[in-house]
C-alpha positions in Angstrom: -162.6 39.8 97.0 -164.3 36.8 95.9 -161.4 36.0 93.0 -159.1 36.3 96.4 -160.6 33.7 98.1 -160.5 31.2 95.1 -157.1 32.0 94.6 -156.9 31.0 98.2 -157.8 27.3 98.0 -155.2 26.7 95.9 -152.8 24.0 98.0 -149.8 25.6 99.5 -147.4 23.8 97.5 -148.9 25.1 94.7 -149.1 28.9 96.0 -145.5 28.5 96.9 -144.9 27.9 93.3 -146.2 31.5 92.6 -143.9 33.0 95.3 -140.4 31.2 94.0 -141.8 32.8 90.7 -142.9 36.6 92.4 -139.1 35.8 94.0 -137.2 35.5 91.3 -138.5 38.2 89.3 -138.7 40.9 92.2 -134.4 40.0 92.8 -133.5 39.8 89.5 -135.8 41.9 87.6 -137.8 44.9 89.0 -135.2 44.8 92.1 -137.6 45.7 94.3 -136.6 48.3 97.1 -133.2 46.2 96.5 -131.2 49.8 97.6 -133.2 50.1 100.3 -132.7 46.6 101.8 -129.0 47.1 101.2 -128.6 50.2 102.9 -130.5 49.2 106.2 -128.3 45.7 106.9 -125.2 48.0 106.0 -126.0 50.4 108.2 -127.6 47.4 110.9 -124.3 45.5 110.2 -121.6 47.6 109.5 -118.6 44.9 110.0 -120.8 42.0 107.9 -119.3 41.0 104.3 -121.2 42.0 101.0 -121.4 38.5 100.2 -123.1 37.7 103.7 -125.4 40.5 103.2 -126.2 39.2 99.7 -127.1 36.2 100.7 -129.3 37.3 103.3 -131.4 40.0 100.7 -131.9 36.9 98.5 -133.4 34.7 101.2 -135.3 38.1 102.5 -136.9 38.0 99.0 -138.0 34.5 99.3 -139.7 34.9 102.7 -141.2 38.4 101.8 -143.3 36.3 99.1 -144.1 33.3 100.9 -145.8 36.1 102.8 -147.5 37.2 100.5 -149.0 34.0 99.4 -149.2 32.8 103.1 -151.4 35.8 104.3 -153.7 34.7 101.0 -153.9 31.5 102.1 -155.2 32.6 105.7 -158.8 33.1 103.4 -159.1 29.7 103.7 -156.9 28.2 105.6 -158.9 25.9 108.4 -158.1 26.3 112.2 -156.8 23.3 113.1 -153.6 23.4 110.3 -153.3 26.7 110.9 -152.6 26.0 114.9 -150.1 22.9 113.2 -148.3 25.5 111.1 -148.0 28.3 113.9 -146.8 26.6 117.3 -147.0 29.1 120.5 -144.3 26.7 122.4 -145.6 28.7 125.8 -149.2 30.1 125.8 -149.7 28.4 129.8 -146.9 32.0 130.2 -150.8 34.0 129.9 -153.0 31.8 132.8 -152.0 33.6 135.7 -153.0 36.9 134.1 -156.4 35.0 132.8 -157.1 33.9 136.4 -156.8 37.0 137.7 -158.8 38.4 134.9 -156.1 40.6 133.7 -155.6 41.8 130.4 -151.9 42.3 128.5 -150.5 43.8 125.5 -148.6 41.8 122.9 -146.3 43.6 120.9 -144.7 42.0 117.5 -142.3 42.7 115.3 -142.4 42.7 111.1 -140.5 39.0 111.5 -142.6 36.5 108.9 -145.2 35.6 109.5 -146.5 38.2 111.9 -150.0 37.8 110.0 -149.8 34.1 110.8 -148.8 35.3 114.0 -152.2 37.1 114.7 -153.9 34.8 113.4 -152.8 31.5 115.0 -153.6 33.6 118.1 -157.3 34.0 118.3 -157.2 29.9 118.1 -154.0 29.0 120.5 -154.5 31.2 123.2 -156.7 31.3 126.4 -157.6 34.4 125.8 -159.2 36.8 122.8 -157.4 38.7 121.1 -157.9 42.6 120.2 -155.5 44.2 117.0 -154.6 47.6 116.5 -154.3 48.6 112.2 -153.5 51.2 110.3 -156.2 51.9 108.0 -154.7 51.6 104.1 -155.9 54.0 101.1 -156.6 51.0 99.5 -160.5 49.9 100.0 -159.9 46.1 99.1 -156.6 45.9 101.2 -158.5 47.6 104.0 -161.6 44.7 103.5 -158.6 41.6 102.7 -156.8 42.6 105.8 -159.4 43.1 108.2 -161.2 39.6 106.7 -157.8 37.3 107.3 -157.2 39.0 110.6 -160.4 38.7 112.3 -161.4 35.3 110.4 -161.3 33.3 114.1 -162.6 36.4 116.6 -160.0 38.7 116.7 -161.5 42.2 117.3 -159.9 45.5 114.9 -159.2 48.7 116.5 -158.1 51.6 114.9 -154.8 53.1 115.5 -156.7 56.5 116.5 -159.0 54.7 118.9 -156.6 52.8 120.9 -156.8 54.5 124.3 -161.0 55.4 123.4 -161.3 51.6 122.7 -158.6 50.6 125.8 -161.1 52.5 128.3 -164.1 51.4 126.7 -163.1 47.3 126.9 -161.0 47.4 130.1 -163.3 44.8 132.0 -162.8 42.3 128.6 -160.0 39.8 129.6 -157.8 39.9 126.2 -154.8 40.4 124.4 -154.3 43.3 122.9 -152.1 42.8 119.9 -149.3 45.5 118.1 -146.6 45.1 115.2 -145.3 48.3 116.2 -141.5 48.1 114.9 -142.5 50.1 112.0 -141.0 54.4 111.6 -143.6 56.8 113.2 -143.8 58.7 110.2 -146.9 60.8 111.0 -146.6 64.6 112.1 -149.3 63.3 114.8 -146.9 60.4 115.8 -144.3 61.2 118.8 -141.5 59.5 118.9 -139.3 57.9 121.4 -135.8 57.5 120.7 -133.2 54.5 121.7 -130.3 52.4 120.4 -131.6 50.0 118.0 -129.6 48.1 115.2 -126.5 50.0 115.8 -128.5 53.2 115.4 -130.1 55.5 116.8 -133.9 54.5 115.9 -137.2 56.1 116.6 -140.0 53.8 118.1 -143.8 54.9 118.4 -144.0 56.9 122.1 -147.5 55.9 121.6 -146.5 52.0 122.9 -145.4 52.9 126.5 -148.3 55.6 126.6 -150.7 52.7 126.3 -149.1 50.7 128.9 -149.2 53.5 131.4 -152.7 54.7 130.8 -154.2 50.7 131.1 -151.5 49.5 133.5 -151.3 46.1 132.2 -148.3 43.7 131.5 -146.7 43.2 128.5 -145.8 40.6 126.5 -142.8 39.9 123.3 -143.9 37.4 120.5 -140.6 36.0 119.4 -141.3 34.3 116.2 -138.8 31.7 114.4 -139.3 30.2 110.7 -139.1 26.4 111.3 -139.3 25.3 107.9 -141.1 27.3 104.9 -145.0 27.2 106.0 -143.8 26.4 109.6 -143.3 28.7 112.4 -142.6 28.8 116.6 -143.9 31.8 118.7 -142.4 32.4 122.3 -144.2 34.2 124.5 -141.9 36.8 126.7 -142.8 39.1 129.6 -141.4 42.5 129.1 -142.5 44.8 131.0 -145.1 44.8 134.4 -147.0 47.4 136.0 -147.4 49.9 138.3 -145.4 52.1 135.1 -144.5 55.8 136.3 -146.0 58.6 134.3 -142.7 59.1 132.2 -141.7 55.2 132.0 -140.4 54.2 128.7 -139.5 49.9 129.9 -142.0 48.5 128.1 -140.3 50.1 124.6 -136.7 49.7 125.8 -137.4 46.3 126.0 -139.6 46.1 123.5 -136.3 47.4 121.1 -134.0 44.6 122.7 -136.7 41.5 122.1 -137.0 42.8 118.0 -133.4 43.4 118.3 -132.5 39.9 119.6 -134.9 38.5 116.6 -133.3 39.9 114.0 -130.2 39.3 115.3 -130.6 35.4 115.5 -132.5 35.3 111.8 -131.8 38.4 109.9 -133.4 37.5 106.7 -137.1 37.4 108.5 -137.5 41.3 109.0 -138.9 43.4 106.8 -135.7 44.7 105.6 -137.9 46.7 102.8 -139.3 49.1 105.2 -138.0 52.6 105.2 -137.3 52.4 108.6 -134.8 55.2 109.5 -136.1 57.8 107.6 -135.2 60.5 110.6 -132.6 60.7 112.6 -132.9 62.8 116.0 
């Protein structure tokens, strides 16, 4: 870890020298996933031109490694850039839910930088924030993840603790943050099925279970690159309680907001994901 965090304090400039580098050699050379990627925005984008899509997979490229140098950089980054680089335009959306000492679930989608995203939270919002991982095979990914995550407060939670950990906080007012846009790909993992992408796409049933066993409101983090090494978040109420016991609004809507996203800047989601792996 330690060789990490020196690589780290390198000045972003100079770390975005390394990613137009990592770029250029994962397009050109190894082709990374470069099937994949092509498949999903054909089959996302039936009626768009090769050359269109082209020219988004190469710019896709470009941000995927700024993320990867970007999420290094979070080892060392300090607060007060970090809150210059990663504007929430609207966090005053969250008081009324603070004054009334309700909690809310923020749900994000795999659009660059969602680590920033996290991140820039624990400092810019008036409220903590809670994340939910996925715990990697990987020992040093596990430790470099859960170090640049929680750097600022943020508190880690499991993916198989979520509703132990929801009952056990509920009187903590906080945010409770998911990137949950990813394929529930585990036999354990039930999936709930709507039009997404001109598909039909299976979304983690898990996400409107939460909401109905804690009741609280949820919230869209709509991020947009400004400039490389600048982003905007927008905050946007999705869904509200009381939820029935079979209510599924806080994932429909869930679907449109990362739909709407992708739509508006298709090169900033994480087009290398195997994301339709089943289909119902």
């Amino acid at each position: 870890m330690w060789w990490l965090i020196i690589l780290s304090r390198l000045p972003l400039p100079v770390l975005y020298l390394f990613s137009d580098f990592i770029s250029f050699i994962a397009y050109y050379v190894l082709r990374y996933r470069k099937d994949v990627i092509f498949t999903n925005l054909s089959n996302s984008f039936p009626e768009m031109p090769v050359s269109e899509k082209k020219k988004i997979i190469k710019e896709f490229y470009k941000n995927l490694c700024d993320y990867g140098v970007e999420t290094l950089k979070l080892l060392s980054l300090p607060a007060e850039e970090l809150r210059k680089r990663m504007v929430y335009k609207n966090p005053e959306i969250l008081l009324p839910f603070v004054d009334r000492k309700q909690p809310v679930i923020f749900l994000a989608s795999h659009q660059f930088n969602w680590e920033w995203l996290l991140v820039a939270g624990s400092i810019s919002l008036p409220l903590p924030v809670d994340f939910v991982y996925q715990e990697q095979s990987s020992n040093l990914f596990n430790q470099f993840s859960l170090r640049c995550r929680s750097r600022f407060g943020a508190f880690p939670i499991k993916r198989e603790h979520v509703a132990r950990e929801s009952i056990r906080r509920k009187n903590i007012v906080r945010g409770v943050a998911i990137v949950g846009d990813q394929f529930p790909g585990y036999d354990k993992d039930k999936k709930y099925w709507t039009k997404f992408l001109n598909q039909d796409t299976a979304f983690f049933l898990g996400l409107g279970q939460l909401a109905i066993l804690t009741q609280y409101p949820a919230f869209f983090a709509a991020v947009r690159k400004v400039k490389r090494g600048f982003y905007e978040i927008e905050l946007i109420q999705i869904s509200e309680p009381p939820y029935g016991k079979e209510s599924h609004v806080m994932v429909d809507n869930y679907a449109k907001e990362t739909e709407k996203v992708i739509l508006k800047h298709p090169a900033g989601w994480l087009w290398s994901h195997k994301r339709w792996k089943d289909r119902p």
